[in-house]
Each structure stands twice: as C-alpha cells, then as structure tokens.
C-alpha positions as CSV (number, residue, x, y, z in Angstrom):
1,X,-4.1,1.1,-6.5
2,X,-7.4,1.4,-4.7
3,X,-6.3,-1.0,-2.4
4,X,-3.4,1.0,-1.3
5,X,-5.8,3.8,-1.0
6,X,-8.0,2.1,1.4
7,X,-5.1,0.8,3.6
8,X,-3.7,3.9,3.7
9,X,-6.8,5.8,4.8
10,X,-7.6,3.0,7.5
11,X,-4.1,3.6,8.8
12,X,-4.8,7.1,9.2
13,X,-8.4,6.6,10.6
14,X,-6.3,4.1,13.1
15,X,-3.9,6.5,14.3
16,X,-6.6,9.5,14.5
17,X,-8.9,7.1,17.1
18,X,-6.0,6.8,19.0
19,X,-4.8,3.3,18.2
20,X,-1.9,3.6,17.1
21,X,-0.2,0.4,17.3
22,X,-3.1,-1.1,14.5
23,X,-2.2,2.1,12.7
24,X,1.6,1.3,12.4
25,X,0.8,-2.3,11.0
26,X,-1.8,-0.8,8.9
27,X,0.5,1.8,7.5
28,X,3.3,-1.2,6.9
29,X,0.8,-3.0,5.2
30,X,0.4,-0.3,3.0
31,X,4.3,-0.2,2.3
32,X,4.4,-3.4,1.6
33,X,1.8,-3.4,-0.8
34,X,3.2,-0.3,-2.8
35,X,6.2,-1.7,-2.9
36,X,5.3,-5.3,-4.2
37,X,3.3,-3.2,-6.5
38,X,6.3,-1.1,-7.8
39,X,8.3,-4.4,-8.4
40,X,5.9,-5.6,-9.9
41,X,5.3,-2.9,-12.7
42,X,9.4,-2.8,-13.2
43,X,9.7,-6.2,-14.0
44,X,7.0,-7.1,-16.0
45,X,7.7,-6.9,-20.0
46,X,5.7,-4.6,-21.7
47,X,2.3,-6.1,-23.5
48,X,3.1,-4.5,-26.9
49,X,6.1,-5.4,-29.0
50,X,8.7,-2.3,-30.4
C-alpha cells in the first residue's frame, strides 16, 4: 500500500507544479496499481483453513 501512497502523492505533486500531463499518467499508474492490488486480495484463498 505504500506504494500506492507514494504514486498518489507524486501525482498530486505533478499536477500542483503545473505538469499535468505526468500527473494524469501518474495518477493512472496509481489506478492501476490499486486495482491489480484489489484483484489480487479477492482472489487469493485465505492462508488459514475453516
């Protein structure tokens, strides 16, 4: 998650400094990331047995 974190607040940085084109990839970067993430988490079986 920290990763997400740190792309997110690059892609804000971006877009504050007035680049916003590196922003918008920045910020889609970080959608894509929280969304592999989220697949991720829902498809992986859980470690302990019910």
């Amino acid at each position: 998650m920290f990763i997400v974190f740190l792309a997110a607040t690059c892609a804000a940085l971006l877009i504050l400094n007035g680049r916003r084109s590196a922003g918008l990839v920045c910020s889609l970067l970080t959608i894509a990331v929280l969304a592999g993430l989220l697949v991720h988490h829902m498809t992986d079986k859980l470690p302990i047995s019910l």
